[in-house]
Backbone as a chain_set.jsonl record, in Angstrom:
{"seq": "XXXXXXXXXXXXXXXXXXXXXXXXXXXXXXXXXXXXXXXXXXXXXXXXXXXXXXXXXXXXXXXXXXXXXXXXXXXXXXXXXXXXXXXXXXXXXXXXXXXXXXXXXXXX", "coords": {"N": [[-1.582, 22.373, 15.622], [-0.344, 21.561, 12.362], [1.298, 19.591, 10.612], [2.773, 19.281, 7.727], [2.207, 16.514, 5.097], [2.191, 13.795, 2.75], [0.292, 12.012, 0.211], [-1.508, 9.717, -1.251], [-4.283, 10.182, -4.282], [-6.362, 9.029, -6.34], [-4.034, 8.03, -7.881], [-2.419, 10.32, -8.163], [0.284, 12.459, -6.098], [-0.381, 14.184, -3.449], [0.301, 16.986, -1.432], [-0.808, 17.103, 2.188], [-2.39, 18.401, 4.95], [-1.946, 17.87, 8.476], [-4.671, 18.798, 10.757], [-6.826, 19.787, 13.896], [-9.499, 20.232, 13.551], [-12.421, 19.432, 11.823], [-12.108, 17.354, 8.779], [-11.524, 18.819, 5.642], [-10.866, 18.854, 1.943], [-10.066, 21.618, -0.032], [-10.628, 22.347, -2.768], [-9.517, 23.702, -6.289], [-11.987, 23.74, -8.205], [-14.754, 22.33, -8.359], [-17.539, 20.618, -10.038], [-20.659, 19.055, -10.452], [-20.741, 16.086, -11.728], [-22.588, 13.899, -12.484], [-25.125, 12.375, -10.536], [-24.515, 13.461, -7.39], [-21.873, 12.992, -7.808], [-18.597, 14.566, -7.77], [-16.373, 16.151, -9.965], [-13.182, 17.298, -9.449], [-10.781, 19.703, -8.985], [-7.33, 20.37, -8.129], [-4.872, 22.442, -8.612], [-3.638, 21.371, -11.389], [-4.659, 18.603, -11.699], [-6.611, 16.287, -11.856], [-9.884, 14.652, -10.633], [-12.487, 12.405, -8.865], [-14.601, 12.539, -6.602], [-17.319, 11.488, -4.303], [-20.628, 12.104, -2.977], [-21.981, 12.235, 0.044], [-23.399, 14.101, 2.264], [-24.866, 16.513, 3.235], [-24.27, 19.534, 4.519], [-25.546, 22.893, 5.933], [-25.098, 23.837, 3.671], [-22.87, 22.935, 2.494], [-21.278, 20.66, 0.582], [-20.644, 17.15, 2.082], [-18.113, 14.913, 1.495], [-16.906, 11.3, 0.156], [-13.867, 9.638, -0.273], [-11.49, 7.84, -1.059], [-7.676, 7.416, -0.355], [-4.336, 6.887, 0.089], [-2.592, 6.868, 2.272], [1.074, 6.367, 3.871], [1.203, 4.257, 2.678], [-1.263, 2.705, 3.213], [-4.572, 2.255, 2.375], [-7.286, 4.373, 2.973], [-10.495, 5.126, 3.465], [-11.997, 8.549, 3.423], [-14.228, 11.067, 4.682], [-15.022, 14.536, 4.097], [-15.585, 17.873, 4.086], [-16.621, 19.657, 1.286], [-14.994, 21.859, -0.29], [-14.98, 25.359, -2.383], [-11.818, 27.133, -3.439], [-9.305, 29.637, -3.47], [-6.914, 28.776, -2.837], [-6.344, 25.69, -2.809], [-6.3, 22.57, -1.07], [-5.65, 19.753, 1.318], [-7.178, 18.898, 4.337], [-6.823, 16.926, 7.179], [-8.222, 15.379, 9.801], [-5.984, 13.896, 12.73], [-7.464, 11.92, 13.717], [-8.588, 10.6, 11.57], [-6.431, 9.656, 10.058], [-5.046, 8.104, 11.625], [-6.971, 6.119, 12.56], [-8.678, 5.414, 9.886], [-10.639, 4.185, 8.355], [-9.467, 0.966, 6.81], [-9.255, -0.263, 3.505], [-11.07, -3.253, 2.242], [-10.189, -6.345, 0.683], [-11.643, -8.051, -1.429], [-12.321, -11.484, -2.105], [-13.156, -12.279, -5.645], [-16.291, -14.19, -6.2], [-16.175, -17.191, -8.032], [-18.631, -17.866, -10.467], [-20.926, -20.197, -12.013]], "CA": [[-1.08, 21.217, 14.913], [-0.226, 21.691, 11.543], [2.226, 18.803, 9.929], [2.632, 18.303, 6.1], [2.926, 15.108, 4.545], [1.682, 13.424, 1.228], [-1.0, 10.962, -0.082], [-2.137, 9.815, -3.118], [-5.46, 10.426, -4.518], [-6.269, 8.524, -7.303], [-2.771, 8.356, -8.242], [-1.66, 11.475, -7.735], [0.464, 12.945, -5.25], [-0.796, 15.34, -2.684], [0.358, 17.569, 0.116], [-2.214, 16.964, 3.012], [-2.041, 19.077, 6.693], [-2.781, 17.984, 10.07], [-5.209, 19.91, 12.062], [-7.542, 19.356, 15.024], [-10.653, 19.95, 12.864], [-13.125, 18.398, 10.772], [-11.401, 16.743, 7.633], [-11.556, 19.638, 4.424], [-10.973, 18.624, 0.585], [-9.858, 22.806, -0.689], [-10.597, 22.707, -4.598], [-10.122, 25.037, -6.928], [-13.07, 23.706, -8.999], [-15.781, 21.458, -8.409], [-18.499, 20.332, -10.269], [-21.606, 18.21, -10.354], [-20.656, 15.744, -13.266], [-23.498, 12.664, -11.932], [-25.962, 12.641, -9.451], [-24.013, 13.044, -5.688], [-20.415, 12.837, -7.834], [-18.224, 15.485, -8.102], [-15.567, 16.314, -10.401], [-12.724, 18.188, -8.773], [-9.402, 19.854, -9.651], [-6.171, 20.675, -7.371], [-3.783, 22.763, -9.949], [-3.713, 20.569, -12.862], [-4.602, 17.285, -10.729], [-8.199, 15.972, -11.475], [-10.477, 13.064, -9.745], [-13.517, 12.594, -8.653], [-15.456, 12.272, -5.041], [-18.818, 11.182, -4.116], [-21.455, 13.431, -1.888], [-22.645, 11.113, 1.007], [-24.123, 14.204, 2.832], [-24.686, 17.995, 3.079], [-24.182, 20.607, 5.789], [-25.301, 23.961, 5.891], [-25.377, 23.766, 2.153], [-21.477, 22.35, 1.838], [-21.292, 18.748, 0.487], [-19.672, 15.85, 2.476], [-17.962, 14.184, 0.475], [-16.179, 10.632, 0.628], [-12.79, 9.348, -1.539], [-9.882, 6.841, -1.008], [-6.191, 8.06, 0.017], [-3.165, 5.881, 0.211], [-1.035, 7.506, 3.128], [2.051, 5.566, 4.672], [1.184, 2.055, 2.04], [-2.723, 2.336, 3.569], [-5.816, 2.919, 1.612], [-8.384, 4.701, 3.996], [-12.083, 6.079, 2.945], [-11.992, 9.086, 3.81], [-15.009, 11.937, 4.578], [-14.0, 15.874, 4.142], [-16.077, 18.794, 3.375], [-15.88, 20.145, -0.288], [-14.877, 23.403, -0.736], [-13.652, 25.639, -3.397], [-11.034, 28.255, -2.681], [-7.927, 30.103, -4.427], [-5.713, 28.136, -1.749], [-6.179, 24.107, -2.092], [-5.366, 21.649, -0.244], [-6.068, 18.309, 1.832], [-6.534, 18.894, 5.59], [-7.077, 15.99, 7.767], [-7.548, 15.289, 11.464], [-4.997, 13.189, 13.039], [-7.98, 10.826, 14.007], [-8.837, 9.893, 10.274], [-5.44, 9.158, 9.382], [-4.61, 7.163, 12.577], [-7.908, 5.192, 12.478], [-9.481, 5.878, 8.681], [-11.198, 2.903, 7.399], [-8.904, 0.15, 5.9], [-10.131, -0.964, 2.689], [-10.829, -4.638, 2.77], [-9.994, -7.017, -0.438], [-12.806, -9.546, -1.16], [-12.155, -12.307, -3.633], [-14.37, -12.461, -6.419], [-16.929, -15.608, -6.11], [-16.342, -17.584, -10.015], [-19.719, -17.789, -11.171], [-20.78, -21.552, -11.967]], "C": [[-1.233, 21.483, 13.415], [1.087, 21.408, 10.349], [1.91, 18.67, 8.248], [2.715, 17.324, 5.606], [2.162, 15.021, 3.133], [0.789, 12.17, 1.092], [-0.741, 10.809, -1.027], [-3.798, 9.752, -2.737], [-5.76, 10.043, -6.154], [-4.992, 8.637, -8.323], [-2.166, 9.143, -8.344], [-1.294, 11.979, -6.424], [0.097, 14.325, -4.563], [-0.558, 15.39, -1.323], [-0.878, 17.553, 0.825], [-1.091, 17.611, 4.453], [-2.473, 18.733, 7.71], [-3.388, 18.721, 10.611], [-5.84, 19.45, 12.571], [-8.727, 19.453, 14.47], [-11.362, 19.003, 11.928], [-11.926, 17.984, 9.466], [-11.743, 18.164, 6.452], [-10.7, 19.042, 3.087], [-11.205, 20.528, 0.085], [-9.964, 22.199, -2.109], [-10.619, 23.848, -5.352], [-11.083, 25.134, -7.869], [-13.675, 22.769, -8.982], [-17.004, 21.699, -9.392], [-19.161, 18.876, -10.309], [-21.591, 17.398, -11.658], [-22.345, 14.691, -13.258], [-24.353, 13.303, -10.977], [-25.153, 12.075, -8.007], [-22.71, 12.686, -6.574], [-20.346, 13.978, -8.457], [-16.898, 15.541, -8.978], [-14.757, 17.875, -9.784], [-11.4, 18.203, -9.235], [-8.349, 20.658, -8.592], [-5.237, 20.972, -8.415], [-4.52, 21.962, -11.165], [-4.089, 19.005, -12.635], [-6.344, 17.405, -11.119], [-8.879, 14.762, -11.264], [-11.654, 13.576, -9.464], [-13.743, 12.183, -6.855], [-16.549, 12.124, -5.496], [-19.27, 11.87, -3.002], [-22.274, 12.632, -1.123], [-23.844, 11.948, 1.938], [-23.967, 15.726, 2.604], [-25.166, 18.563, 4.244], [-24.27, 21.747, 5.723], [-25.145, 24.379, 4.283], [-23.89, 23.438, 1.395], [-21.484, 20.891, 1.665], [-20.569, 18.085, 1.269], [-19.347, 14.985, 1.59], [-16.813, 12.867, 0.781], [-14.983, 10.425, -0.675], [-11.753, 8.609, -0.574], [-8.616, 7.598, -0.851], [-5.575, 6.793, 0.545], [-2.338, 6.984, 1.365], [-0.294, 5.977, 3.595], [2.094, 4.193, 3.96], [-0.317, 1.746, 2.6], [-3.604, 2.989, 2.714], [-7.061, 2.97, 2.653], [-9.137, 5.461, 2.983], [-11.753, 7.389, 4.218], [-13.393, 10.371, 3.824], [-14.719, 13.401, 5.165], [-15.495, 16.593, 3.679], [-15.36, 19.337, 1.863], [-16.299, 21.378, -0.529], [-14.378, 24.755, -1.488], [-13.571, 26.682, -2.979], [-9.865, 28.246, -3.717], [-6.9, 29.213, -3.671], [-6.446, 27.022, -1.833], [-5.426, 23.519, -1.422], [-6.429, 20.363, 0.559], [-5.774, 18.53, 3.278], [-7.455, 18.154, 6.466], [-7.064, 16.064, 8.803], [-6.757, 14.403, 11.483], [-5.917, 12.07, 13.366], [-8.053, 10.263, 12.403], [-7.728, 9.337, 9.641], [-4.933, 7.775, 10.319], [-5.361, 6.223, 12.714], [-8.826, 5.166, 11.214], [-9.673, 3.994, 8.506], [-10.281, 2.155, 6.449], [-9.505, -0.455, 4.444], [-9.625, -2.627, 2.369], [-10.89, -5.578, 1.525], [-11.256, -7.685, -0.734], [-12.739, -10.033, -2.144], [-13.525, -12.073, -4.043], [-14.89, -13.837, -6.696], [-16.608, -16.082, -7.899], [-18.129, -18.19, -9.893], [-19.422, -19.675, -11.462], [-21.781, -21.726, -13.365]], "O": [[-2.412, 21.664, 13.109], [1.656, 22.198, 9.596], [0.977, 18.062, 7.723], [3.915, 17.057, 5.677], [1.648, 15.972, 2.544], [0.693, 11.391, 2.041], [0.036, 11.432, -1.751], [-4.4, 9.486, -1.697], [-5.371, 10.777, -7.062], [-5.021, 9.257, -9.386], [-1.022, 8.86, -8.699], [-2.167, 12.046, -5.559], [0.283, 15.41, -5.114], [-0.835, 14.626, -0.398], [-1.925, 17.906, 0.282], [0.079, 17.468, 4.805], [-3.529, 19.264, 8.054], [-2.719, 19.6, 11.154], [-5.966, 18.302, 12.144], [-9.397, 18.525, 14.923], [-10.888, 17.995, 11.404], [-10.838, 18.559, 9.498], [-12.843, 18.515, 6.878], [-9.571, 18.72, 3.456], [-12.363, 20.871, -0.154], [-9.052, 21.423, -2.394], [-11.411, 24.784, -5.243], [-11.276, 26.203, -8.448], [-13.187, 21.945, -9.757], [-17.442, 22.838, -9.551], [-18.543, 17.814, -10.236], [-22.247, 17.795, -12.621], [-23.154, 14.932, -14.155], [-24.333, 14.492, -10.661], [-25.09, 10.922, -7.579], [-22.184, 11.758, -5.96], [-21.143, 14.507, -9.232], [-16.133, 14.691, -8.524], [-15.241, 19.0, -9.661], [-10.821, 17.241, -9.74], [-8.78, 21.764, -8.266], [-4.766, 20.069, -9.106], [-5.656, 22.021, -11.635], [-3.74, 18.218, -13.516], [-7.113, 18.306, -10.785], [-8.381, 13.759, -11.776], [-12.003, 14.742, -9.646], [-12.94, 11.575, -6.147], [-16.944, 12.409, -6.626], [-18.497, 12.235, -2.115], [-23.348, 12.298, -1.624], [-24.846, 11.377, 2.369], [-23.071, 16.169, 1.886], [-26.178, 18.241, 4.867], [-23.184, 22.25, 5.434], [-25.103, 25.582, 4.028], [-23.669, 23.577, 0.192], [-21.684, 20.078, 2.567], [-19.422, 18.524, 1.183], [-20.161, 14.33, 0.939], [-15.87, 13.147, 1.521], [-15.129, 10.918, -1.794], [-11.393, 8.976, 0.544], [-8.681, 8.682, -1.431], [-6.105, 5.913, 1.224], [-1.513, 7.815, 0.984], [-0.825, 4.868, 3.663], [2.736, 3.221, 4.359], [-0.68, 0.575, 2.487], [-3.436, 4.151, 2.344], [-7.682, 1.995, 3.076], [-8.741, 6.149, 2.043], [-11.421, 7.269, 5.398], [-13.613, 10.671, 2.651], [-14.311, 13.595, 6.31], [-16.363, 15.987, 3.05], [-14.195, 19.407, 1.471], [-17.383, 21.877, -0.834], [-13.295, 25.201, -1.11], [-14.427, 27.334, -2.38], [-9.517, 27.36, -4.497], [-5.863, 29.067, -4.318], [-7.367, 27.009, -1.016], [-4.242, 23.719, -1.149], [-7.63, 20.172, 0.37], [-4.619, 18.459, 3.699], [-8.628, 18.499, 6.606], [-6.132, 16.696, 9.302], [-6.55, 13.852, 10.402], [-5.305, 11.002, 13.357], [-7.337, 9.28, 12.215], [-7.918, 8.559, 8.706], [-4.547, 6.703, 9.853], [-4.777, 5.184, 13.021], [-9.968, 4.833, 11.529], [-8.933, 3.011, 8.559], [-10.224, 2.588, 5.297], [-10.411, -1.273, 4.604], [-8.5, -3.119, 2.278], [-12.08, -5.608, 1.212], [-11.944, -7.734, 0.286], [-12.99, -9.421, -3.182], [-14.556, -11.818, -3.421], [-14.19, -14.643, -7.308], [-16.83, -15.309, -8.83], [-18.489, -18.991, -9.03], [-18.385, -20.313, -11.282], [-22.018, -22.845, -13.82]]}, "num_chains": 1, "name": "protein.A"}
């Protein structure tokens, strides 16, 4: 399985791939700007993620994506490589976490 389609990621568009594996976030440059946030760059495309967990000494990292008109949280390994890219399972896209509005209380 290996479909292309597109996202956004903090307003930018990005090719993302279907596969049967874990979720991956390819960068071609990460760094540690904060404590547990990363600053990351796809070409000329840059945003940030947050580091929820670490494996084997690769960060987990979570971030927002708009596919199809939906904004899902999403969690990917972060990994840098000459080849980026955005590759998703088909479960995270089909069931990813909706993000949920919540009015803001007015203060009194």
């Amino acid at each position: 399985m290996s479909l292309e389609k597109t996202c956004t990621l903090f307003g930018e568009q990005f090719s993302y791939k279907l596969i049967a594996d874990n979720n991956i976030l390819k960068v071609n440059k990460f760094e540690e700007t904060f404590y547990d946030i990363f600053s990351c760059t796809i070409g000329s495309k840059k945003f940030i993620v947050e580091k929820i967990d670490t494996e084997n000494g690769v960060p987990i990292v979570t971030f927002k994506l708009t596919i199809d008109g939906r904004e899902i949280v999403c969690e990917a390994y972060l990994i840098q490589d000459k080849a980026p890219g955005i590759f998703l399972n088909q479960k995270t896209v089909d069931s990813g976490i909706l993000l949920e509005k919540t009015p803001v209380k007015k203060l009194n």
